[in-house]
DORO-196080 format. One record per residue (C-alpha): chain; x, y, z. Coordinates in steps of 0.5 Angstrom, whole numbers, plus 500, padded with zeros to 3 digits. Example, Ala and Ser with C-alpha at 12.3 -4.5 7.8 and 13.67 -1.06 7.14 Angstrom:
! residues 2
+-------+-----+-----+-----+
! zakol !   x !   y !   z !
+-------+-----+-----+-----+
!     A ! 525 ! 491 ! 516 !
!     A ! 527 ! 498 ! 514 !
+-------+-----+-----+-----+
! end
This chain:
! residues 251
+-------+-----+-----+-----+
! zakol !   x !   y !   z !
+-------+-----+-----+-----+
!     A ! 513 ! 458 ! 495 !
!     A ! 513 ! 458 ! 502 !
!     A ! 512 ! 465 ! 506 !
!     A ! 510 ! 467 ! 512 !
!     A ! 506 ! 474 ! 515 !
!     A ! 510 ! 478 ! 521 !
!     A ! 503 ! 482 ! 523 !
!     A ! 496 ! 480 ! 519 !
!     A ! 494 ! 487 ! 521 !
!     A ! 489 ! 490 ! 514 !
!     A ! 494 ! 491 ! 510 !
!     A ! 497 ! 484 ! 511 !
!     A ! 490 ! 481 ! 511 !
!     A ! 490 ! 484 ! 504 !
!     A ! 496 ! 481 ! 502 !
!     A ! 494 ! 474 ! 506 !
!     A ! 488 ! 474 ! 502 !
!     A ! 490 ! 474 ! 494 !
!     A ! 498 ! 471 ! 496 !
!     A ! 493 ! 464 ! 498 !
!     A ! 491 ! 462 ! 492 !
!     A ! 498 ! 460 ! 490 !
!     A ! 502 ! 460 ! 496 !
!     A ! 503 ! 456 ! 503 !
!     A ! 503 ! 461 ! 508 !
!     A ! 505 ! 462 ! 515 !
!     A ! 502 ! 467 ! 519 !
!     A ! 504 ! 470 ! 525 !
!     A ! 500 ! 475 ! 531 !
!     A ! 497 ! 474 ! 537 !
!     A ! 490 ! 476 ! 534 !
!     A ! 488 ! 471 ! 529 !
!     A ! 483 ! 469 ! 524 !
!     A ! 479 ! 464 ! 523 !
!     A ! 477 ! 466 ! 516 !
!     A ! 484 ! 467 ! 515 !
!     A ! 486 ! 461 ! 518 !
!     A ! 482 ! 457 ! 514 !
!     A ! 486 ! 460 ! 507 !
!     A ! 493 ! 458 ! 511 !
!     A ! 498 ! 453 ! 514 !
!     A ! 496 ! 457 ! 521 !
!     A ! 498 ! 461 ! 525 !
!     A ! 505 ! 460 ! 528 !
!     A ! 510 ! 463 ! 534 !
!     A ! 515 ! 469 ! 530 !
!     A ! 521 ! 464 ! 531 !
!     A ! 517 ! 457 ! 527 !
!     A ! 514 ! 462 ! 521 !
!     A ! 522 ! 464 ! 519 !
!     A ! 524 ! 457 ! 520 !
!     A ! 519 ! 454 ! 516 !
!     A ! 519 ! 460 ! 510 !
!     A ! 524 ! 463 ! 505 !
!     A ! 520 ! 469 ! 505 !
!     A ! 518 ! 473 ! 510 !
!     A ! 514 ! 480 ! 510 !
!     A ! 513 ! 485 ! 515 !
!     A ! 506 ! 487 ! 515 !
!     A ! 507 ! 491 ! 523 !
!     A ! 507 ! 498 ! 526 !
!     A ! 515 ! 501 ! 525 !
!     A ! 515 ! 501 ! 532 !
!     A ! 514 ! 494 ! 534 !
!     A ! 519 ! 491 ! 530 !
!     A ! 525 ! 492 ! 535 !
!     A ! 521 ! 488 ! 540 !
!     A ! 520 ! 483 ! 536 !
!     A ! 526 ! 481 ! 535 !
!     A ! 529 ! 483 ! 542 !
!     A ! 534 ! 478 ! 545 !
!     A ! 532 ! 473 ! 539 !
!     A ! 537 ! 468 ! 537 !
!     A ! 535 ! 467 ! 530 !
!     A ! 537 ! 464 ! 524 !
!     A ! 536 ! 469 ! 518 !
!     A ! 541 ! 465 ! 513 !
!     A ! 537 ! 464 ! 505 !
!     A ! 532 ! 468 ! 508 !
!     A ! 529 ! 474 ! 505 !
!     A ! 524 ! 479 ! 509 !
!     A ! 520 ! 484 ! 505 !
!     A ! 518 ! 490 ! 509 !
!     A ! 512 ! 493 ! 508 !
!     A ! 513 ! 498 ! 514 !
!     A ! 512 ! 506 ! 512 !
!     A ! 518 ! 511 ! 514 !
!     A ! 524 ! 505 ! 516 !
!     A ! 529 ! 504 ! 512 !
!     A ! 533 ! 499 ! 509 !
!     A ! 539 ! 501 ! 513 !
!     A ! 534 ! 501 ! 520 !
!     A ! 531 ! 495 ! 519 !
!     A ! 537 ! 492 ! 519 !
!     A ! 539 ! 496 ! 525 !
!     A ! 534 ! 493 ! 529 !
!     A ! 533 ! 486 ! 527 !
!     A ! 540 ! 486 ! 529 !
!     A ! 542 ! 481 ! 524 !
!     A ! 545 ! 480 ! 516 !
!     A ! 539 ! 478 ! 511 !
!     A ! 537 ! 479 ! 504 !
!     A ! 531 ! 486 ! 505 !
!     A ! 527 ! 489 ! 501 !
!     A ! 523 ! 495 ! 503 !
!     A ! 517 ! 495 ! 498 !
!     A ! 511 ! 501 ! 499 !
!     A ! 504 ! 498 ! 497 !
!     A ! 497 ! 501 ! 497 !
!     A ! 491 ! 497 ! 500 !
!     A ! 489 ! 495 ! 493 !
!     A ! 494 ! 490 ! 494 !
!     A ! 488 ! 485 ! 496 !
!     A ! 486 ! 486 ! 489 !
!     A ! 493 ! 486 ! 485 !
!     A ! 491 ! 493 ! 483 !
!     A ! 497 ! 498 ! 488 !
!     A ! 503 ! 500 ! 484 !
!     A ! 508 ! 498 ! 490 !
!     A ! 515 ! 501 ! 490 !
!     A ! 522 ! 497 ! 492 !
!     A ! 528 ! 496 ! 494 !
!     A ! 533 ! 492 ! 496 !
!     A ! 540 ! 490 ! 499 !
!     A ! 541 ! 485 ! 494 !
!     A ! 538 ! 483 ! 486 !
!     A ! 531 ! 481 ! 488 !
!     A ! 530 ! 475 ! 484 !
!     A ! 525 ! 473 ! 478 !
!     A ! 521 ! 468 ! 483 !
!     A ! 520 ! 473 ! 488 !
!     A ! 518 ! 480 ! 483 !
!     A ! 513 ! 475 ! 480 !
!     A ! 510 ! 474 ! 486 !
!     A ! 510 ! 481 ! 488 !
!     A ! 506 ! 482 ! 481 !
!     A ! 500 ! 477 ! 484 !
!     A ! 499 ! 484 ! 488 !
!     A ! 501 ! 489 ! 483 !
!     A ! 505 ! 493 ! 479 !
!     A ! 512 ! 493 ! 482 !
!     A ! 516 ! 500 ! 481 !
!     A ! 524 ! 498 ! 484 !
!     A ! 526 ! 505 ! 485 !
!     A ! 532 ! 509 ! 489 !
!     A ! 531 ! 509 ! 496 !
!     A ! 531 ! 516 ! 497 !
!     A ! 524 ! 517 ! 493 !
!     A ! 521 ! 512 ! 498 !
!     A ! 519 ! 518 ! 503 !
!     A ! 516 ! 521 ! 498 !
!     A ! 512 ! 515 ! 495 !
!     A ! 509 ! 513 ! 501 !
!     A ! 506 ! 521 ! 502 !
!     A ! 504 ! 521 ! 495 !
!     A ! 502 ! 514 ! 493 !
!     A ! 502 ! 509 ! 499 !
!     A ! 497 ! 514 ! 503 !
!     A ! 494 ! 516 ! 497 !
!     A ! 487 ! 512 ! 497 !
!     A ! 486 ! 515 ! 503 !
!     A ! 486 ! 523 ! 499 !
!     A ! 482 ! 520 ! 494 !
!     A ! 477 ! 517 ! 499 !
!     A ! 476 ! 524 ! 503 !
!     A ! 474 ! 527 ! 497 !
!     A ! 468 ! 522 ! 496 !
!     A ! 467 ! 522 ! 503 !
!     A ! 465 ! 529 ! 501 !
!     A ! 463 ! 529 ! 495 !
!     A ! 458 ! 523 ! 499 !
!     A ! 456 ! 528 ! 504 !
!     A ! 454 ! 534 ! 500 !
!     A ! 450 ! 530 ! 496 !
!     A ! 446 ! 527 ! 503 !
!     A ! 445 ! 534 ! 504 !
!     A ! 441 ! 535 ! 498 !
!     A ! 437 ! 529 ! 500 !
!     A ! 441 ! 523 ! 495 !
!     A ! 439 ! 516 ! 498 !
!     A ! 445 ! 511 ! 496 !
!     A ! 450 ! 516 ! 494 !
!     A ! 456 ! 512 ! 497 !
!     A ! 455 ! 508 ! 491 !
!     A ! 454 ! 513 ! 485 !
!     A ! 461 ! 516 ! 489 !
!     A ! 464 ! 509 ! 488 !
!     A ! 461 ! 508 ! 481 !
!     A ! 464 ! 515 ! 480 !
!     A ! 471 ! 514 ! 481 !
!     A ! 472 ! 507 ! 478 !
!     A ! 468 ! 510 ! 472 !
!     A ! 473 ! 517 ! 472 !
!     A ! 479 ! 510 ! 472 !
!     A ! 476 ! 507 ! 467 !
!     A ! 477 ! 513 ! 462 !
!     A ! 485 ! 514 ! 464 !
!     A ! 485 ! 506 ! 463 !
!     A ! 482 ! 506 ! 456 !
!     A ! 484 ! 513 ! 452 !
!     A ! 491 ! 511 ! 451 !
!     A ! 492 ! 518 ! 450 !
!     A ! 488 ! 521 ! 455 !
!     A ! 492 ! 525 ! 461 !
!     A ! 488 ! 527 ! 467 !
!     A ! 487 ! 535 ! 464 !
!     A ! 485 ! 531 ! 459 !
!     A ! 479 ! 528 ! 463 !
!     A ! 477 ! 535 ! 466 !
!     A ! 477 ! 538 ! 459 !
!     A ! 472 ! 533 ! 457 !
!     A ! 467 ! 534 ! 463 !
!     A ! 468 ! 541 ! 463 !
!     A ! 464 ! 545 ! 458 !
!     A ! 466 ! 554 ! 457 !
!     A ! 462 ! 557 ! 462 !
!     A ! 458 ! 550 ! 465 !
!     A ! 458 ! 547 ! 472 !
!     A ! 464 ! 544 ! 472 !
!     A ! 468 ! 550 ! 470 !
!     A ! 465 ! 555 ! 475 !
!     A ! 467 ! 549 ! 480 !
!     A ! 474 ! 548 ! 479 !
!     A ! 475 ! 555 ! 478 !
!     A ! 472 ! 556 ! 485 !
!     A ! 477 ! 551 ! 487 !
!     A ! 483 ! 553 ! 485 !
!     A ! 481 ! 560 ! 487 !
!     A ! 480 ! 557 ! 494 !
!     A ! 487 ! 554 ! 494 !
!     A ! 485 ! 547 ! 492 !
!     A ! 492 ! 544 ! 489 !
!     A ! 496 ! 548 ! 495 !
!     A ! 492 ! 544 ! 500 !
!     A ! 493 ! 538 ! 497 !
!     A ! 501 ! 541 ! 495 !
!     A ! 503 ! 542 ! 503 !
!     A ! 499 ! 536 ! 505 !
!     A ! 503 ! 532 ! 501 !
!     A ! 510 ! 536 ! 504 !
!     A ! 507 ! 534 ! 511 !
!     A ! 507 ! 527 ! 510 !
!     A ! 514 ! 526 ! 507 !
!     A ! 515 ! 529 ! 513 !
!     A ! 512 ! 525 ! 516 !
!     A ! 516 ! 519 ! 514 !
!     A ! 522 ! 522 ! 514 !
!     A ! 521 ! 523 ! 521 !
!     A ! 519 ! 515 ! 522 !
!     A ! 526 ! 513 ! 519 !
!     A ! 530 ! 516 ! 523 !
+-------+-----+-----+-----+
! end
């Protein structure tokens, strides 16, 4: 399959990076890579890589979309465009390009690069088997209702974000306890607790917390302290800002 890249920012990079393997792809940016070249066809004028692919991704900020497609006499018959745009709609989307075409709004992590995001979808048409499988090749594919978009992104989307405050906390108090290579027992950390949710199959996340955390131990007096404090609230009214947020971005 022939497809192309609006924007190889990170998490087009990242998409560039595992679709290679089995893809031609066509890459269009005014900062190029050469390591990226390397794994494509090149990198090509926004108007030749919609010519030259069927499908095409946006992997830019929301708002350069309209720009790039400004006073654009393009062509954009049989072709599909799937956003990885966070905030705009299928609805706006269309309203900017300024042209009927098949969409899809997906909402990937960037654990795309290793195949490992859950990534929501959505589209103005069925989307077909070639390209679902294609989408696999970066994760597990989820089709949703477009009103659940905002909240996806906010909870999942930007969720290796949350996840990387907490180790980068976690990292600092053990520096100032005088650890040497604690970002690395962090990560181990992490990628261990995963593993225990991926291979007990019956095992919940207040499962694992029970399994850590021993009547009257370390463990407990730290969650207790952290719910006391307001922990999940935190997290609760973060995540409401960030749908927000994105709502907002849609608009």
């Amino acid at each position: 399959m022939k497809i192309g890249f609006i924007g190889v920012g990170n998490l087009g990079e990242k998409a560039v990076r595992k679709l290679s393997k089995n893809h031609d792809l066509y890459l269009s940016d005014p900062i190029k890579k050469e390591e990226l070249e390397k794994i494509s066809n090149g990198y090509f004028s926004l108007e030749e890589t919609i010519n030259s692919c069927e499908v095409i991704f946006f992997t830019i900020k929301p708002n350069m979309l309209e720009e790039l497609f400004f006073d654009k006499d393009l062509n954009l018959k049989d072709k599909t465009f799937i956003s990885f745009m966070a905030g705009l709609s299928l609805n706006k989307i269309k309203e900017l390009i300024k042209k009927e075409t098949l969409l899809i709004r997906g909402m990937p992590t960037v654990g795309i690069g290793t195949g490992d995001s859950a990534i929501a979808l959505s589209a103005n048409f069925s989307i077909s088997e070639e390209i679902k499988n294609m989408l696999s090749e970066l994760g597990s594919i989820v089709e949703m209702d477009e009103e659940h978009f905002d909240a996806f992104t906010a909870i999942i989307g930007a969720g290796p974000a949350y996840f990387a405050l907490l180790a980068e906390t976690l990292s600092e108090i053990a520096s100032k306890e005088g650890f040497t290579n604690h970002e690395a027992w962090v990560n181990t950390l992490m990628m261990g607790t995963s593993k225990i949710f991926k291979e007990e199959k019956e095992v919940g996340f207040k499962d694992i917390m029970s399994m850590v955390a021993s009547k009257g131990g370390v463990t407990e007096k730290a969650l207790d302290t952290m719910k006391d404090n307001g922990f999940k609230k935190i997290i609760s009214d973060a995540i409401d800002m960030a749908i927000k947020k994105s709502k907002e971005l849609g608009k």
